[in-house]
C-alpha positions as a Python dict, from the first residue, in 0.01 Angstrom:
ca = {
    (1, 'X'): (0, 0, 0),
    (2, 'X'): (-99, -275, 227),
    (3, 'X'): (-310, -463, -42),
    (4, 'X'): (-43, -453, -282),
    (5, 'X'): (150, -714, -27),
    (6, 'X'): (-122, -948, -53),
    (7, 'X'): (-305, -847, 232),
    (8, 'X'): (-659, -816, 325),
    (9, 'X'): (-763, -483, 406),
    (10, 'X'): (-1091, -358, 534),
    (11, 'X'): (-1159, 28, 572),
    (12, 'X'): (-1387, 157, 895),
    (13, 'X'): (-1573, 478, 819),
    (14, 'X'): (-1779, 612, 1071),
    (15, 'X'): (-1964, 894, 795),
    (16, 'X'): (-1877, 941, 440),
    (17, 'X'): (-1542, 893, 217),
    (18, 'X'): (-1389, 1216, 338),
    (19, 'X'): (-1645, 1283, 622),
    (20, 'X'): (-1448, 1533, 765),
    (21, 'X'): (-1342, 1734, 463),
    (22, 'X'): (-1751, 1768, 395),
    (23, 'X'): (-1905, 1809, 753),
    (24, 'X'): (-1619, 2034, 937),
    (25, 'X'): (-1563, 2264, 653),
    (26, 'X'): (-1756, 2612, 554),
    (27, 'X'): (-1844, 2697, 249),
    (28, 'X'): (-1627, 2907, 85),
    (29, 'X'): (-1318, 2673, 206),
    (30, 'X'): (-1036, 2592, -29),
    (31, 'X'): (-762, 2381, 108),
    (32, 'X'): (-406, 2526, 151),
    (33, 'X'): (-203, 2309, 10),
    (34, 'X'): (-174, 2372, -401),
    (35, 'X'): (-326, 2075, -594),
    (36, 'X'): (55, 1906, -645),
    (37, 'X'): (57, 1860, -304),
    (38, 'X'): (-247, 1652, -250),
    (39, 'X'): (-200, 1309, -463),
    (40, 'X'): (-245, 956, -270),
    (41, 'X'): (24, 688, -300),
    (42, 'X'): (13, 551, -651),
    (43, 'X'): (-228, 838, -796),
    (44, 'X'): (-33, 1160, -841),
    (45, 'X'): (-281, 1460, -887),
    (46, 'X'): (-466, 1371, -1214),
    (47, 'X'): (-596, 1797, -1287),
    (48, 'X'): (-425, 2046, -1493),
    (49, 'X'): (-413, 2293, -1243),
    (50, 'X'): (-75, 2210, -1013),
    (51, 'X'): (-51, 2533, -902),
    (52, 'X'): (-446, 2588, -833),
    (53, 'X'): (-623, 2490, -503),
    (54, 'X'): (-842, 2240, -469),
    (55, 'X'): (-1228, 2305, -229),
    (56, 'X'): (-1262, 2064, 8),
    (57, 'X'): (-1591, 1900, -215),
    (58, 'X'): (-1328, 1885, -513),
    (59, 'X'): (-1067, 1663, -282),
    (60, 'X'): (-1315, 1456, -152),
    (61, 'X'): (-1440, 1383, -565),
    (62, 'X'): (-1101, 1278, -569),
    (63, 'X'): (-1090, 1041, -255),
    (64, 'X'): (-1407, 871, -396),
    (65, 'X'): (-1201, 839, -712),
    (66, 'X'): (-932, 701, -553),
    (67, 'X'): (-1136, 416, -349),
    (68, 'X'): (-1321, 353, -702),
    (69, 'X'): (-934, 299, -893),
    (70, 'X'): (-783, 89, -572),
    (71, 'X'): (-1097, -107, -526),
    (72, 'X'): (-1071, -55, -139),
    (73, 'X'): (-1273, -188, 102),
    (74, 'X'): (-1381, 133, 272),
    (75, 'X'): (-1746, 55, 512),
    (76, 'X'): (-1946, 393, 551),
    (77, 'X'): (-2131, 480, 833),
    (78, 'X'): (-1974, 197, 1039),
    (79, 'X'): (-1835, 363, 1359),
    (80, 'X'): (-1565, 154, 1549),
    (81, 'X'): (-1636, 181, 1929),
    (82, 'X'): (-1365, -14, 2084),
    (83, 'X'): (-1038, -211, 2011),
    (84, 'X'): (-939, -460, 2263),
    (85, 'X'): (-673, -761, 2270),
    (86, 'X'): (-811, -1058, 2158),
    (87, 'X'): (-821, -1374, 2426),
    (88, 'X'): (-435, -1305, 2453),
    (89, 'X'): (-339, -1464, 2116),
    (90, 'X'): (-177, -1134, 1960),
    (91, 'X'): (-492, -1022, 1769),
    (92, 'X'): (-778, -734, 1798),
    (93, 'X'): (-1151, -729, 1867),
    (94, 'X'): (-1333, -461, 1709),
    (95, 'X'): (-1641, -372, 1846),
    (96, 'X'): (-1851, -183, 1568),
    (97, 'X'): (-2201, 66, 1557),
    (98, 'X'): (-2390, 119, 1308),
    (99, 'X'): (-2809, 114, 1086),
    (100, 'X'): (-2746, -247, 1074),
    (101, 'X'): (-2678, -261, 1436),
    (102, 'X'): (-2382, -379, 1626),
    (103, 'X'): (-2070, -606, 1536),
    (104, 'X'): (-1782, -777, 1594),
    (105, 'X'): (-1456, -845, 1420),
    (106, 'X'): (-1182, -1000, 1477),
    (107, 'X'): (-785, -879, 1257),
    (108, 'X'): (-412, -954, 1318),
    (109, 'X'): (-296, -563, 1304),
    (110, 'X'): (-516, -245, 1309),
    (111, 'X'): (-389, 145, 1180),
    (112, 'X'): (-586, 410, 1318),
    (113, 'X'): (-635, 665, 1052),
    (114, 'X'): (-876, 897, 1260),
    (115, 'X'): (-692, 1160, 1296),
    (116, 'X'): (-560, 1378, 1593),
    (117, 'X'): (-811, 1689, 1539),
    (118, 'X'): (-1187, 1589, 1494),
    (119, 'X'): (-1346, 1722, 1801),
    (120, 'X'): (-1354, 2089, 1831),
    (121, 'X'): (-1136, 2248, 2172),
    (122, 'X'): (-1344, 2505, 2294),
    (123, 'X'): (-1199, 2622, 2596),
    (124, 'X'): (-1381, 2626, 2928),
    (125, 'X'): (-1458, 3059, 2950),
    (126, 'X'): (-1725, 2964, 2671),
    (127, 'X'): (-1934, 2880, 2985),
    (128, 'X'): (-1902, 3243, 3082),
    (129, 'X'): (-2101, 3404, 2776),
    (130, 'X'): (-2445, 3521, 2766),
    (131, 'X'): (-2697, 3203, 2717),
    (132, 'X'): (-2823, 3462, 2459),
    (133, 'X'): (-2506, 3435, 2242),
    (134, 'X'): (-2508, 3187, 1967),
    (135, 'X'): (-2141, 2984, 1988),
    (136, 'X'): (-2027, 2773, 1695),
    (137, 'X'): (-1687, 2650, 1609),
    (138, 'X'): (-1463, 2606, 1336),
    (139, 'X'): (-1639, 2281, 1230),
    (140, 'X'): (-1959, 2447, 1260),
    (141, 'X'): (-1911, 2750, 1076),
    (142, 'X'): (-2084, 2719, 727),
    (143, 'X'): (-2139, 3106, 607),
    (144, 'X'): (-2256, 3418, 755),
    (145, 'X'): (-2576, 3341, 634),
    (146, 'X'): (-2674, 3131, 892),
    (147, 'X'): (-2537, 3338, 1165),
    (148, 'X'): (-2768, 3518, 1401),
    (149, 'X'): (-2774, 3929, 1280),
    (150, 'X'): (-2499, 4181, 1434),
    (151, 'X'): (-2102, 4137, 1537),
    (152, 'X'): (-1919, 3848, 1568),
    (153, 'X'): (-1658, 3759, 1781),
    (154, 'X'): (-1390, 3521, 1625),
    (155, 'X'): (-1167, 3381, 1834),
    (156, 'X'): (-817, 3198, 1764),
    (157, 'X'): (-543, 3359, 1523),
    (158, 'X'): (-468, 3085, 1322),
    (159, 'X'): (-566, 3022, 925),
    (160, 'X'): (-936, 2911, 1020),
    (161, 'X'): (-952, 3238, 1229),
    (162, 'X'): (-822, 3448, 958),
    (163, 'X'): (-1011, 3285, 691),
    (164, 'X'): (-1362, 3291, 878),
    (165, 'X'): (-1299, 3642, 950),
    (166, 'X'): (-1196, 3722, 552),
    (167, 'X'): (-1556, 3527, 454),
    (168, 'X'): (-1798, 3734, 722),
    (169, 'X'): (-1585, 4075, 632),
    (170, 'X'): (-1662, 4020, 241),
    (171, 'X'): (-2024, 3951, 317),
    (172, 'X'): (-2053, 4280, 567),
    (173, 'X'): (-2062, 4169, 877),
    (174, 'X'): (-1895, 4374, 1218),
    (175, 'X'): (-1585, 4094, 1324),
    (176, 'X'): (-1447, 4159, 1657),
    (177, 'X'): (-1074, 3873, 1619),
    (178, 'X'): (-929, 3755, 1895),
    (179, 'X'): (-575, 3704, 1781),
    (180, 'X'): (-219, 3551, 1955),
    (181, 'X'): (142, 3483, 1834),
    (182, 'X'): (92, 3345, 1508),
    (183, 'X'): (362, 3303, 1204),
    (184, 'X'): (270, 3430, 854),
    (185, 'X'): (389, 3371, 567),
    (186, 'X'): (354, 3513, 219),
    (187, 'X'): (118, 3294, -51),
    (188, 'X'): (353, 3356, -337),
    (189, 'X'): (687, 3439, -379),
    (190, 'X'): (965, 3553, -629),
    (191, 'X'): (746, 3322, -856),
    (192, 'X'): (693, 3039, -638),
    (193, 'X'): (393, 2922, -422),
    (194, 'X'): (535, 2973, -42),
    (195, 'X'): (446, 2568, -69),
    (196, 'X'): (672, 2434, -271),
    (197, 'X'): (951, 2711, -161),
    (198, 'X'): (906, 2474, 169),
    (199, 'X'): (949, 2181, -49),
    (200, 'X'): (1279, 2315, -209),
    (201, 'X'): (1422, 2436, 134),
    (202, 'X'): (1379, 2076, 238),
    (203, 'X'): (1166, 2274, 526),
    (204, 'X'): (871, 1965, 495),
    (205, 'X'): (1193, 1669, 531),
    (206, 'X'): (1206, 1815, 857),
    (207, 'X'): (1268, 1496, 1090),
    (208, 'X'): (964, 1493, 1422),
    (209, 'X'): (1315, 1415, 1619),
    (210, 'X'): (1503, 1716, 1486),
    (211, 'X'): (1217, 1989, 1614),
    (212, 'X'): (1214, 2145, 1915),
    (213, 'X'): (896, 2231, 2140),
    (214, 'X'): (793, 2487, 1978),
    (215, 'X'): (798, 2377, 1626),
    (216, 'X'): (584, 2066, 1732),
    (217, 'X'): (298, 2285, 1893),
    (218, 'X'): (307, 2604, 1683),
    (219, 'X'): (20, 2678, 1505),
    (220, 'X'): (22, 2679, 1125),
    (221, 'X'): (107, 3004, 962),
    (222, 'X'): (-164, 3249, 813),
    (223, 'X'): (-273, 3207, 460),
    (224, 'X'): (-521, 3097, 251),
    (225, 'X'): (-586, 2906, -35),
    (226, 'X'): (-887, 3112, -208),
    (227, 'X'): (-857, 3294, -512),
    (228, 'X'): (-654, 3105, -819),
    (229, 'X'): (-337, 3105, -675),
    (230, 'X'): (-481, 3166, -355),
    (231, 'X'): (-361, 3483, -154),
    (232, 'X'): (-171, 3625, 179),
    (233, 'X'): (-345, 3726, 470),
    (234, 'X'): (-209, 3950, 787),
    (235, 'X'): (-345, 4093, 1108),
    (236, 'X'): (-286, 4456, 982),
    (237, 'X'): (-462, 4354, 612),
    (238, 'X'): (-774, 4216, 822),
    (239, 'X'): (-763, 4543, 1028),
    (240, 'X'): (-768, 4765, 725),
    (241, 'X'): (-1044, 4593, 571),
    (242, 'X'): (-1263, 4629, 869),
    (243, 'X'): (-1189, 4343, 1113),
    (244, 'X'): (-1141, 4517, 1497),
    (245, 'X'): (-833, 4332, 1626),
    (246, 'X'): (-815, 4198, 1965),
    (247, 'X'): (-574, 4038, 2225),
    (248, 'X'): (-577, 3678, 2390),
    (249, 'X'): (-902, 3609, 2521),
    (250, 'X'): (-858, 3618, 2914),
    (251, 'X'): (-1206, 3619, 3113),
    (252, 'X'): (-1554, 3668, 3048),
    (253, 'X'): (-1759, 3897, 3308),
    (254, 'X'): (-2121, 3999, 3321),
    (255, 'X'): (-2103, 4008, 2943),
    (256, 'X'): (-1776, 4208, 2876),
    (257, 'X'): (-1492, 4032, 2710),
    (258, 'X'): (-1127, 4109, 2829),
    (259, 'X'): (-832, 4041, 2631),
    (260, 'X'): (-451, 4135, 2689),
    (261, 'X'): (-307, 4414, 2551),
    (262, 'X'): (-36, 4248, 2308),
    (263, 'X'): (-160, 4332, 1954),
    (264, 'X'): (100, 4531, 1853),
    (265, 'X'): (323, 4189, 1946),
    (266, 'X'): (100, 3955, 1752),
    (267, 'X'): (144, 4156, 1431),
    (268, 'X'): (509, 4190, 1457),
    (269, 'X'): (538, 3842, 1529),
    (270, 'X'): (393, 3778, 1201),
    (271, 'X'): (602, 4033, 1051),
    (272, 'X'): (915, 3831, 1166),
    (273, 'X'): (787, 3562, 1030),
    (274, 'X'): (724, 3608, 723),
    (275, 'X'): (1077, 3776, 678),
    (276, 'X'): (1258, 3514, 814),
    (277, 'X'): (1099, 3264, 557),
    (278, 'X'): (1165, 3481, 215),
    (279, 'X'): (1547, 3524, 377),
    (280, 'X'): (1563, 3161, 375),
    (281, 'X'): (1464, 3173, -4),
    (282, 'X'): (1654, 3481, -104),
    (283, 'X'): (1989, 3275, 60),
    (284, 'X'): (1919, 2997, -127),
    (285, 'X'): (1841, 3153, -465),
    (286, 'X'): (2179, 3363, -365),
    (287, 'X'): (2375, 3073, -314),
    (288, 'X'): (2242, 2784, -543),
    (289, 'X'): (2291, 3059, -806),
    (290, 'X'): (1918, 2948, -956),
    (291, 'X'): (1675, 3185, -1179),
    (292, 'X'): (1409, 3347, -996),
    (293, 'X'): (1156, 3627, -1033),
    (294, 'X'): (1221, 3943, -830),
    (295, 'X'): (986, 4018, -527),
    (296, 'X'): (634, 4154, -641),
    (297, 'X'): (436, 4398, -441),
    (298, 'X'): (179, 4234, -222),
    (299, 'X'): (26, 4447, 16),
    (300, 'X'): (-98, 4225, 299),
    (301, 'X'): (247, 4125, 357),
    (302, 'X'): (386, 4494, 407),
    (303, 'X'): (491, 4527, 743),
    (304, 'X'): (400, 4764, 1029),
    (305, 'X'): (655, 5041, 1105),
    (306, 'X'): (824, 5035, 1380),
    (307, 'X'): (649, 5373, 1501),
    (308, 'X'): (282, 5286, 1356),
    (309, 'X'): (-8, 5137, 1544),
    (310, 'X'): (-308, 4963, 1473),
    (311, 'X'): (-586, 5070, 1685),
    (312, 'X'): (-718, 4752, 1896),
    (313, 'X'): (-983, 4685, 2154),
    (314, 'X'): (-953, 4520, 2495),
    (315, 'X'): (-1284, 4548, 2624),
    (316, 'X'): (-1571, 4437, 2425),
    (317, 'X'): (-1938, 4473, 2565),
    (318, 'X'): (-2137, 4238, 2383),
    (319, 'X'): (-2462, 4437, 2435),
    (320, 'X'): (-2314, 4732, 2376),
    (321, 'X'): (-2130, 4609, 2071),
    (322, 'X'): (-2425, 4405, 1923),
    (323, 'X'): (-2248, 4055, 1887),
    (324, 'X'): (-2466, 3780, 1834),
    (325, 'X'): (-2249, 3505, 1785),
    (326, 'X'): (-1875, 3400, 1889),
    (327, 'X'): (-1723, 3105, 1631),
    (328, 'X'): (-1437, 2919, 1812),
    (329, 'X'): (-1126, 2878, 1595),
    (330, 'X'): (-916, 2749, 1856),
    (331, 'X'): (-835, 2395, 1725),
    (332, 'X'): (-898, 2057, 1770),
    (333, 'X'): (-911, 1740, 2021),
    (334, 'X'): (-969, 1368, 1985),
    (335, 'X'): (-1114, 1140, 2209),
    (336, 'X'): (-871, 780, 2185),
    (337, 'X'): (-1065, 660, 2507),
    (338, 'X'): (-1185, 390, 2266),
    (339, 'X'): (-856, 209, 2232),
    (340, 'X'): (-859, -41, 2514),
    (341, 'X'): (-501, -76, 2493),
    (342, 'X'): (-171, 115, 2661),
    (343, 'X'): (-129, 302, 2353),
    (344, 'X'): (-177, 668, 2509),
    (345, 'X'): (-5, 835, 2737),
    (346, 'X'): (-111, 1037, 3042),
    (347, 'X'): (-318, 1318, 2836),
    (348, 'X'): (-451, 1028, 2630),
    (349, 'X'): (-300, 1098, 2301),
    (350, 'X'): (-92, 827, 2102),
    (351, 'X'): (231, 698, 2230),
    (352, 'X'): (376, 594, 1857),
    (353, 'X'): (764, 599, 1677),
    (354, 'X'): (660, 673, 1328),
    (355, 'X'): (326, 575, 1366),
    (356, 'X'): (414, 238, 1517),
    (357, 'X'): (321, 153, 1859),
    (358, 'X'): (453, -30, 2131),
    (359, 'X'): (168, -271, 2083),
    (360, 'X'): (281, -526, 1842),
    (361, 'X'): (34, -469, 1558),
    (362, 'X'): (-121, -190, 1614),
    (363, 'X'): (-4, 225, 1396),
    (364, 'X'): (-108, 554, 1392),
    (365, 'X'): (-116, 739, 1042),
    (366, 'X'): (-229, 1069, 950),
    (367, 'X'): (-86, 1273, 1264),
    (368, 'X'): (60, 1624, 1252),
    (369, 'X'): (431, 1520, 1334),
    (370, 'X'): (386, 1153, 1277),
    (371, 'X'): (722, 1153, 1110),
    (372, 'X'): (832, 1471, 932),
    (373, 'X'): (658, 1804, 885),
    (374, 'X'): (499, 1688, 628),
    (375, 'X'): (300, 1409, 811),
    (376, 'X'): (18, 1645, 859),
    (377, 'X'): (-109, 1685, 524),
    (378, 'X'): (-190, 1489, 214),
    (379, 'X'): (170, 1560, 114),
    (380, 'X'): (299, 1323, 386),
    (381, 'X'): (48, 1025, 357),
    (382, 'X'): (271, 826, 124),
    (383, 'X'): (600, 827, 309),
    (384, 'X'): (450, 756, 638),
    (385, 'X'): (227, 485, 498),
    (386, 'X'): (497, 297, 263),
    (387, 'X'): (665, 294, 641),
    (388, 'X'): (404, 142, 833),
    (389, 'X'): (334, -98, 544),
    (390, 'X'): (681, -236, 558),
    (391, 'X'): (624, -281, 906),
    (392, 'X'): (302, -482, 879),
    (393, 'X'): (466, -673, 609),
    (394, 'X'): (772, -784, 841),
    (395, 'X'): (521, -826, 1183),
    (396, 'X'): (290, -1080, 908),
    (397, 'X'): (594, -1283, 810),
    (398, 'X'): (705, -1351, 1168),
    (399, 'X'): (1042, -1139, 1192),
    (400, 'X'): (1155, -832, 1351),
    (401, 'X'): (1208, -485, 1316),
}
């Protein structure tokens, strides 16, 4: 969007178009969002499958594609090590690594595109496991195949939890999962991808200044994007298929895990979730007076009686229990230490109003939140760039906004 004002643009890429999409994905990984969802600015999603999901090799085919249509200036393996003012005249120094050793440049405005989640957050009781026990995370994770043999323990609720613990259940493994307050919802319903449902609600138009707390820091909901039209997943479907549910990790001691005891919470949590979602739909269809399939069965989104339990486990001995390995799904961190500039506030994450910081020439794009909902998937990219696009525009020509 940039070029197409007549300005030069040069793209920084510390790995590969789409580095993260290849190196912090596993295997079996299909993205969540259906294929309409995932078209750049100016190149809608070219496949005949709008309803289908995309794996996370097919979107990055399409990101080359994209860079090959655009002609973009996009520099692999280069990795940007610092951003400083420039001799006080309003511009940037960009200090760069890479084979060909290290650079310089100099550029009038600079949007970081890195992203707010590309180093795993593994919290500190990971120092309290066994040596012996092998510890991966999310990014890590490739298959079960290269696991170590016996249990694992997965830990974190959320869809990379859930999914991880779908993939090692389907190949046989013993999956001890760690699990917390986390929303569901259901993949499809009354004909509709839960997706666009959001879409139709106006749920993604949600404004960053018209959430509350919670809605900024919740976790996504469970689901997944595997299968043709992908398919729902629930603490009490994992259960059934094998997976031995678990509370929040709390300590680590002498080998023994401890957890709380709030299972039984966690799955009606999800419960409520997903119901309050399809009463949002069923309203709507109700009142907008539009055609729409009736609810079909779908059996991982049944939810628990109010008098039935699922049998959980508080205290796992690893020894005892045979788990080899423990695969962090408990998010991601990044590091803006690099940015020599008072961009960041005190936990040293970006300081930004729609991406735009309170350094004259210098945005943010690509951030859960940024703007909207949406902002934190492919979805989002266009409304949040044609945004800070304007902005460069106006800063270029000398006015203000």
């Amino acid at each position: 969007m940039i070029s197409e004002l007549g300005v030069d643009v040069v793209v920084l890429e510390k790995g590969r178009i789409g580095e993260t999409w290849l190196s912090q994905r596993w295997d079996s990984f299909s993205l969540n969002t259906p294929n309409w969802m995932n078209g750049l600015p100016g190149s809608p999603y070219p496949g005949d499958d709008p309803d289908g999901f995309m794996t996370h090799t097919e979107l990055v085919d399409y990101f080359n594609e994209y860079v090959k249509e655009f002609d973009i200036d996009v520099r692999t393996g280069v990795n940007v090590t610092r951003v400083a003012p420039s001799n006080g005249d309003g511009r940037f120094v960009i200090e760069t690594d890479s084979e060909s050793g290290r650079e310089q440049l100099e550029c009038s405005q600079v949007v970081v595109a890195s992203g707010i989640a590309n180093s795993p957050h593994v919290p500190s009781v990971a120092a309290e496991f066994p040596e012996k026990i092998v510890q991966i995370s999310t990014g890590t994770y490739r298959s079960p195949e290269h696991l170590p043999e016996g249990a694992v323990l997965v830990v974190g609720g959320g869809q990379s939890g859930g999914q991880i613990v779908e993939d090692l259940l389907d190949a046989g493994r013993e999956v001890y999962f760690s699990i917390s307050n986390v929303g569901r919802v259901r993949r499809r319903y009354r004909g509709r991808d839960f997706m666009e449902w959001m879409d139709i609600l106006g749920i993604w138009d949600l404004a960053t200044s018209d959430a509350d707390a919670e809605m900024l820091t919740a976790t996504n909901p469970l689901t997944s994007g595997v299968g043709p039209r992908g398919h729902t997943i629930s603490f009490q479907q994992l259960a059934a298929d094998g997976a031995h549910l678990m509370g929040r990790l709390e300590e680590v001691e002498d080998g023994v895990v401890w957890t709380d005891d709030r299972v039984m919470g966690y799955v009606r949590f999800g419960d409520e979730f997903s119901k309050e979602l399809k009463d949002n739909i069923d309203d709507y269809i109700a009142e907008a007076g539009v055609e729409a399939e009736a609810p079909a069965d779908d059996s991982a989104d049944e939810p628990i009686a109010d008098d039935e339990d699922i049998e959980f486990v508080t205290r796992l001995d690893l020894d005892a229990s045979g788990v080899g390995a423990v695969i962090w799904c408990t998010g991601f961190t990044a590091d803006f230490s690099w940015i020599e500039l008072p961009v960041t506030d005190d936990r040293g994450m970006p300081v930004h109003d729609r991406g735009v910081s309170a350094v004259p020439g210098l945005y943010f794009i690509g951030f859960p939140w940024l703007s909207k909902r949406k902002s934190g998937v492919v979805y989002g990219i266009e409304e949040d760039a044609a945004h800070i696009a304007k902005t460069i525009a106006s800063e270029l020509a000398g006015s203000t906004h």
